[in-house]
Backbone as CSV, one residue per row, in Angstrom:
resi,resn,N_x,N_y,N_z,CA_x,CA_y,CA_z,C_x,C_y,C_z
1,UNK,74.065,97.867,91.934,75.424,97.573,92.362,76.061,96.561,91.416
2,UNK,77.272,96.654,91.588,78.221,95.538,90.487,78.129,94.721,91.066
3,UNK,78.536,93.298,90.063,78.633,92.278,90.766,80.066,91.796,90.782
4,UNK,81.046,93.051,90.383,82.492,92.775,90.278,83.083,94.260,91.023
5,UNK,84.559,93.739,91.407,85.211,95.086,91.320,85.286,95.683,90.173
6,UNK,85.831,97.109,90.148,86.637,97.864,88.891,87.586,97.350,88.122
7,UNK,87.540,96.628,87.161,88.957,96.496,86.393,90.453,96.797,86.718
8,UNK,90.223,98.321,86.918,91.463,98.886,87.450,91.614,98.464,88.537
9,UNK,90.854,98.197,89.569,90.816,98.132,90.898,91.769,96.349,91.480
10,UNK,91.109,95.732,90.292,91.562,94.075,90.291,92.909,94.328,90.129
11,UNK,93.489,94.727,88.628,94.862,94.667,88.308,95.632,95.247,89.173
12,UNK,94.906,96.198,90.172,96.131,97.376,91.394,96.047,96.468,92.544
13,UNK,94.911,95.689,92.946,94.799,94.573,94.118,95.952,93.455,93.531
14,UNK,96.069,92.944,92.536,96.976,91.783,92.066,98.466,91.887,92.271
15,UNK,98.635,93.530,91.337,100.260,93.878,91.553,100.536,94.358,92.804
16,UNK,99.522,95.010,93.532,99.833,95.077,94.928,100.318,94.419,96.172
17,UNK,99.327,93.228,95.494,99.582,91.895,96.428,100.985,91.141,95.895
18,UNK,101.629,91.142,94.862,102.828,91.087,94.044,103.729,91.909,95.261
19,UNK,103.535,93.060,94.976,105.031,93.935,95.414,104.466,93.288,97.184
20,UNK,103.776,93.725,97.647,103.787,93.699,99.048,104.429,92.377,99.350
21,UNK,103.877,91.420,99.293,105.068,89.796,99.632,106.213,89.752,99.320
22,UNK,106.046,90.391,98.484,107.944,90.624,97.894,108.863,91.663,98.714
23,UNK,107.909,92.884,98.625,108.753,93.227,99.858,109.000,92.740,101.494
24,UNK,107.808,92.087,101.397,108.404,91.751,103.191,109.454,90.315,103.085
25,UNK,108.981,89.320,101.906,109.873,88.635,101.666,111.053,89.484,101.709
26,UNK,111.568,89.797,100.860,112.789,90.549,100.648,113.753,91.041,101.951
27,UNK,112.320,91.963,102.387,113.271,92.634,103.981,113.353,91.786,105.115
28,UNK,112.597,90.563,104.863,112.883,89.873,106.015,113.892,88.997,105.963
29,UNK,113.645,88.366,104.997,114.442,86.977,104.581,115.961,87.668,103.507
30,UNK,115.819,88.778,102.964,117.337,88.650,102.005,118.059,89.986,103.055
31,UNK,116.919,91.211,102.946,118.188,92.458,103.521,118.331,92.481,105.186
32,UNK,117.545,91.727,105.905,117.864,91.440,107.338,118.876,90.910,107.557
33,UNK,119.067,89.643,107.009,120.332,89.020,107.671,121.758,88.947,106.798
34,UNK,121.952,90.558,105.610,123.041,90.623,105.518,123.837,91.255,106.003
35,UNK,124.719,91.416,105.925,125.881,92.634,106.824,125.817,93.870,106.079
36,UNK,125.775,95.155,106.708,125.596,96.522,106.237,127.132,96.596,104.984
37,UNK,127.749,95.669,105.586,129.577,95.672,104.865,129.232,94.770,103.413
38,UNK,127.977,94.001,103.649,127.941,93.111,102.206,127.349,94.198,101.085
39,UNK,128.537,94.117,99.736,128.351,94.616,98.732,126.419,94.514,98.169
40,UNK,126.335,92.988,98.320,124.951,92.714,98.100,123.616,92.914,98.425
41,UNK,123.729,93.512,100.386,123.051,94.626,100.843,122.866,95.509,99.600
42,UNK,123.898,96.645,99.390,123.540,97.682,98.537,122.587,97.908,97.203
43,UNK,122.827,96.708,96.828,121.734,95.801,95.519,120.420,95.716,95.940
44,UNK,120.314,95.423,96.972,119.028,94.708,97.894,118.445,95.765,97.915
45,UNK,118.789,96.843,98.795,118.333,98.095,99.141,118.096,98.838,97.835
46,UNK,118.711,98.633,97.171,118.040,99.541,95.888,116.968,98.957,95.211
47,UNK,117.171,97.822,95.080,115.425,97.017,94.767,114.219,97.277,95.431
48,UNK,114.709,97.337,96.540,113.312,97.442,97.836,113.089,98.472,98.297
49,UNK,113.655,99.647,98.157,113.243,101.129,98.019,112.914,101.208,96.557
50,UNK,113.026,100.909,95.621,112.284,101.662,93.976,111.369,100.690,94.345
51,UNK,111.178,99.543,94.645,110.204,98.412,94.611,109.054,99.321,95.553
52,UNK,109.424,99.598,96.967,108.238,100.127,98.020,108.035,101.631,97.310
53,UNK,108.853,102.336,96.929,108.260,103.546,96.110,107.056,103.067,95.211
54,UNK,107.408,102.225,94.426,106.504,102.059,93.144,105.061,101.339,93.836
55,UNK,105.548,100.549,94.817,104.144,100.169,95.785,103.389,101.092,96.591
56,UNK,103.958,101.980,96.814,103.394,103.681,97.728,102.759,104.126,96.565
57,UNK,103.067,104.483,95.318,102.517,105.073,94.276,101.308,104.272,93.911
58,UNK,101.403,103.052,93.688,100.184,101.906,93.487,98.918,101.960,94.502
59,UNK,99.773,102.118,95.356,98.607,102.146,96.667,97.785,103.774,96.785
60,UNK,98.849,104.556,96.676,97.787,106.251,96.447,96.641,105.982,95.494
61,UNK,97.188,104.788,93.979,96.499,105.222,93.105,95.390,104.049,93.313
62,UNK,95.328,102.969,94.271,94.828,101.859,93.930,93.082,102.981,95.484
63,UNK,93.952,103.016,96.424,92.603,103.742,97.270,91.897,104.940,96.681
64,UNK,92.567,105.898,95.800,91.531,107.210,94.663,91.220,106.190,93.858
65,UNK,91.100,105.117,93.577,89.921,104.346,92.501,89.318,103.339,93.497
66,UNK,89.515,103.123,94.573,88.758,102.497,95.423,87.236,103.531,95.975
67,UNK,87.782,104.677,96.278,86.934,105.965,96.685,86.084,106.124,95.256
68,UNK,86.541,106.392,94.543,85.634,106.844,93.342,84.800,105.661,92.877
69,UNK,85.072,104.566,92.399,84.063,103.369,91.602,83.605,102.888,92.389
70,UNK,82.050,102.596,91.842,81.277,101.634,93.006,82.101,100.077,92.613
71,UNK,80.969,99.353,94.026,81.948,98.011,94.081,80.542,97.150,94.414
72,UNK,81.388,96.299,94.735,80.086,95.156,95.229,79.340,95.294,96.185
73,UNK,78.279,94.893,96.644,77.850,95.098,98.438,78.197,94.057,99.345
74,UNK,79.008,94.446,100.280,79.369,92.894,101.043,78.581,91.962,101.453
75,UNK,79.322,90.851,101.323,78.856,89.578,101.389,78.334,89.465,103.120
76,UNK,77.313,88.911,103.280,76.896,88.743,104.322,77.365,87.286,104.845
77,UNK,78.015,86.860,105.684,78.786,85.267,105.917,77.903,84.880,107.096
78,UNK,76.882,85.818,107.195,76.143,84.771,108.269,76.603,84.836,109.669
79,UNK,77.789,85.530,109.954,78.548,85.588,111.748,78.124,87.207,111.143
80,UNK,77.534,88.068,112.431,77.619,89.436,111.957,79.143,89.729,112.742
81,UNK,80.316,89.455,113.249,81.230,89.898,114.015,81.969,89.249,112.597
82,UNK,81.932,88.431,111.953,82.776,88.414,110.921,82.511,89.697,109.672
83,UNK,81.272,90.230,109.713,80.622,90.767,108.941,80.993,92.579,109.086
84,UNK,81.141,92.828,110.402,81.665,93.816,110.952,83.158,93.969,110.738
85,UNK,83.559,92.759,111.087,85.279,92.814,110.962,85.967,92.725,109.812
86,UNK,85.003,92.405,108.622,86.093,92.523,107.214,86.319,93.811,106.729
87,UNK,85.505,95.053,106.355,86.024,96.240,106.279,87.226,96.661,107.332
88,UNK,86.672,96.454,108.507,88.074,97.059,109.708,89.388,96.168,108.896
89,UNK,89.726,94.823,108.687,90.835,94.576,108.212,91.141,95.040,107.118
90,UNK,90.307,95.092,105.825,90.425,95.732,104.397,91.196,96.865,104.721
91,UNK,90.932,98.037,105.680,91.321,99.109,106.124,92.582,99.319,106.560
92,UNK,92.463,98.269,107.194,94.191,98.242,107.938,94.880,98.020,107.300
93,UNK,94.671,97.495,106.402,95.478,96.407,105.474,96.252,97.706,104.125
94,UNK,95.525,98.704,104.439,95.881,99.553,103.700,96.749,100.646,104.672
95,UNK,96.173,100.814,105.989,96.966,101.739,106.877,98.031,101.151,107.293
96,UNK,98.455,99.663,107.361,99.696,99.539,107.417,100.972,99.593,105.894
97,UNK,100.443,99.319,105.087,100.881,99.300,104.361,101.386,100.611,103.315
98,UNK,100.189,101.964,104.039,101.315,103.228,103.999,101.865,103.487,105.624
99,UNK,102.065,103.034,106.706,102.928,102.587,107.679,104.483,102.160,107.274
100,UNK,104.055,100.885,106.495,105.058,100.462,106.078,106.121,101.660,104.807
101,UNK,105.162,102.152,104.280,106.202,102.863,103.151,107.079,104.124,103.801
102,UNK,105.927,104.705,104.999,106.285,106.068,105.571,107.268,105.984,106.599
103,UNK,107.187,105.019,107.270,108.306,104.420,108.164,109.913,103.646,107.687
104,UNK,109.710,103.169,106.452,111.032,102.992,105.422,111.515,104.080,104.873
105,UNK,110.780,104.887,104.556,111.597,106.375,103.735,112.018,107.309,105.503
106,UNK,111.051,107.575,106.486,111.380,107.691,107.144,112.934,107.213,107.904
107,UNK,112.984,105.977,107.972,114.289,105.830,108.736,115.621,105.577,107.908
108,UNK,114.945,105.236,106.330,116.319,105.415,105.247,116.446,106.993,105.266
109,UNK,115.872,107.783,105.407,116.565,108.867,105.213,117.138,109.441,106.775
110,UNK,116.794,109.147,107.777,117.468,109.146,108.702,119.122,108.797,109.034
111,UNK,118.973,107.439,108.323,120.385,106.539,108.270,120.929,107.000,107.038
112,UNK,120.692,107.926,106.076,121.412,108.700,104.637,121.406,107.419,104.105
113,UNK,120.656,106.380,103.545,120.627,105.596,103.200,120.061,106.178,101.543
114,UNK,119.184,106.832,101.258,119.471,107.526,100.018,120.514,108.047,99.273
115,UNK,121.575,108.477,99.787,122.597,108.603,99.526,123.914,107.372,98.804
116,UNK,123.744,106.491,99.886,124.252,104.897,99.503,123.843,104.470,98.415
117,UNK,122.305,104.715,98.555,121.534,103.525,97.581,121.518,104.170,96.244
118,UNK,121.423,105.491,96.073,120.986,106.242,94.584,122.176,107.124,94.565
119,UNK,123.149,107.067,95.245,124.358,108.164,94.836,125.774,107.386,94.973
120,UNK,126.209,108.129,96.089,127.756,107.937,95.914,128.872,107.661,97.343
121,UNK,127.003,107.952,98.200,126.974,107.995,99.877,127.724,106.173,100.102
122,UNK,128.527,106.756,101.998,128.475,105.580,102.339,127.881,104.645,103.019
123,UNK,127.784,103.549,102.335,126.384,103.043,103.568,126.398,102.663,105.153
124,UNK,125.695,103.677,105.627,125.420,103.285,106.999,126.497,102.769,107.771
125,UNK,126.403,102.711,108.847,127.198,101.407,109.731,125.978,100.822,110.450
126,UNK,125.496,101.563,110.884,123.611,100.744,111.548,122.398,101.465,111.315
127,UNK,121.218,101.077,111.400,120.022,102.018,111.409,119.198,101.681,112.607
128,UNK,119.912,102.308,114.070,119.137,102.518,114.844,118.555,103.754,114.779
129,UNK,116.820,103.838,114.632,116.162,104.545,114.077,114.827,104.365,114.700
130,UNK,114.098,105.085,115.450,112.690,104.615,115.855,111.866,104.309,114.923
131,UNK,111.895,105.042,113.343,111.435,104.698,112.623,111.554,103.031,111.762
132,UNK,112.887,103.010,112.174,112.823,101.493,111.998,112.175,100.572,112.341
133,UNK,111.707,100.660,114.447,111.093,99.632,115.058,109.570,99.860,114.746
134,UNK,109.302,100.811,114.166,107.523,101.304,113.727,107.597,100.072,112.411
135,UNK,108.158,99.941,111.131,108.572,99.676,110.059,108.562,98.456,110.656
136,UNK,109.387,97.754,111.327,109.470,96.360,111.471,108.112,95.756,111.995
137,UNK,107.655,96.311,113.400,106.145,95.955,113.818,105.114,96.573,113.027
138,UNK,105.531,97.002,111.444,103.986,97.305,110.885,104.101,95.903,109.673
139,UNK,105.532,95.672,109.673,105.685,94.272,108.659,104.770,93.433,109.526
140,UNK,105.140,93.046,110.734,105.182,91.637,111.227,103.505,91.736,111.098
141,UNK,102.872,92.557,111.352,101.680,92.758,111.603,100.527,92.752,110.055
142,UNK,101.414,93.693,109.119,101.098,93.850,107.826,101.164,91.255,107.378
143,UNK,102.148,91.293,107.578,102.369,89.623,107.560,101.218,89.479,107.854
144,UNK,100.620,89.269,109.560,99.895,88.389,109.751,98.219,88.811,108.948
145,UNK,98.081,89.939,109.013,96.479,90.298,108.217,96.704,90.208,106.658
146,UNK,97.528,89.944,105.708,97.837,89.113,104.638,97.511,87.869,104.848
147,UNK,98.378,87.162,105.694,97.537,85.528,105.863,96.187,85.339,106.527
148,UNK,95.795,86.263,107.144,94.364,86.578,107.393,94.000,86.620,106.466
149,UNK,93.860,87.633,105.796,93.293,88.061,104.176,93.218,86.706,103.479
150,UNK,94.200,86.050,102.975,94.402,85.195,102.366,93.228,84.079,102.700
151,UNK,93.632,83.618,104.251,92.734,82.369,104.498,91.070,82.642,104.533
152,UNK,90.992,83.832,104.394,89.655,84.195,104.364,89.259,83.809,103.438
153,UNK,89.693,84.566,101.819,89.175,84.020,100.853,89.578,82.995,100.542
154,UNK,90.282,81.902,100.814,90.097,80.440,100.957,88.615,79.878,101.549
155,UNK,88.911,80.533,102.615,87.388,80.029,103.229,86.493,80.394,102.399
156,UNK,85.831,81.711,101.794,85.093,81.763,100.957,84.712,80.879,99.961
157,UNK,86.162,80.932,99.632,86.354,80.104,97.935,85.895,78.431,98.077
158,UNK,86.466,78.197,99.307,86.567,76.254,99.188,85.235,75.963,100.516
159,UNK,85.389,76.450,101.492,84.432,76.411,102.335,82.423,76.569,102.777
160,UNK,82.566,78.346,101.780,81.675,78.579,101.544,80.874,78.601,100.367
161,UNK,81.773,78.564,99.802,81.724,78.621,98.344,80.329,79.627,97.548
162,UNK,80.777,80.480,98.074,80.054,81.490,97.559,80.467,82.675,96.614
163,UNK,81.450,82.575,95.943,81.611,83.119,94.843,82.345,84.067,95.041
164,UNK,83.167,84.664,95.896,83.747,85.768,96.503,84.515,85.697,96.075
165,UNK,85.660,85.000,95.439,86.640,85.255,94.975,86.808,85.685,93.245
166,UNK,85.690,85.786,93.136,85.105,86.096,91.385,85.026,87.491,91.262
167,UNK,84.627,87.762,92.386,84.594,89.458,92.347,85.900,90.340,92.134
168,UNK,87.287,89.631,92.593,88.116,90.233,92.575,89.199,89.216,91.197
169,UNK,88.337,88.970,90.350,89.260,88.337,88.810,88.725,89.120,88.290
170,UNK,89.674,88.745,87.150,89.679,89.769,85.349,89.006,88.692,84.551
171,UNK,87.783,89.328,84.641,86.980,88.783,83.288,85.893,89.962,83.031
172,UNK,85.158,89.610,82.367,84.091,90.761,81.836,83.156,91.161,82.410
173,UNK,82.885,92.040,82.960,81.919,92.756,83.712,80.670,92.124,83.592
């Protein structure tokens, strides 16, 4: 077994983790609380649809090189319920996050919001959309198992200090 991820696998975990904060940054904090009437909405929305496209594409390509290359063998932390529970989040962490993409194209194209954003359409007046309220509770949720994620390998890194966070840097095999 390696004692690292895949190369490829690091650089698609890095930019992944890039676009994903950015997008929920984005949809929470810039295109939530503008008005469908603000010119600057329309800007927004075109960033954060090519942005979550290009993160849907990252993510198809980042789980077919997750499936194919071997990886490390997990770390044993000594709690077996912690030991059990890090794949189940790794997992999710990926099922929300095509949640999140399938539920945004979903309810933008509901609301002809493709149209607005890449043509000549007008935008919206609202997007009440079921697909919307799926999209919003897969953010809030996608949020909190990110800062999960996160404080974990903190804990690893500063706590346990067992080297876990080495596995997922760019250096030489």
């Amino acid at each position: 077994m390696p004692d690292r991820y895949h190369p490829v696998l690091v650089v698609l975990h890095w930019a992944l983790a890039f676009c994903l904060v950015g997008l929920l940054i984005a949809g929470s904090q810039i295109l939530a609380p503008l008005a469908n009437s603000d010119p600057a909405k329309l800007i927004s929305f075109r960033l954060h649809m090519g942005l979550g496209l290009l993160t849907l594409f990252l993510m198809v390509l980042r789980l077919a090189v997750r499936l194919t290359t071997r990886r490390p063998a997990p770390v044993d932390t000594g709690n077996s319920l912690i030991n059990r529970l890090a794949p189940v989040t790794h997992w999710a962490l990926y099922v929300l996050a095509f949640a999140m993409a399938l539920s945004g194209m979903a309810f933008s194209r509901a609301a002809g919001l493709p149209d607005a954003v890449f043509g000549d359409g007008a935008m919206p007046a609202g997007f009440d959309h079921p697909a919307r309220v799926v999209h919003t509770i897969a953010s809030r949720l996608l949020m909190a198992l990110i800062a999960l994620h996160v404080a974990a390998a903190l804990w690893h890194q500063f706590i346990r200090r067992d080297g876990l966070m080495a596995r997922m840097a760019l250096r030489r095999r």
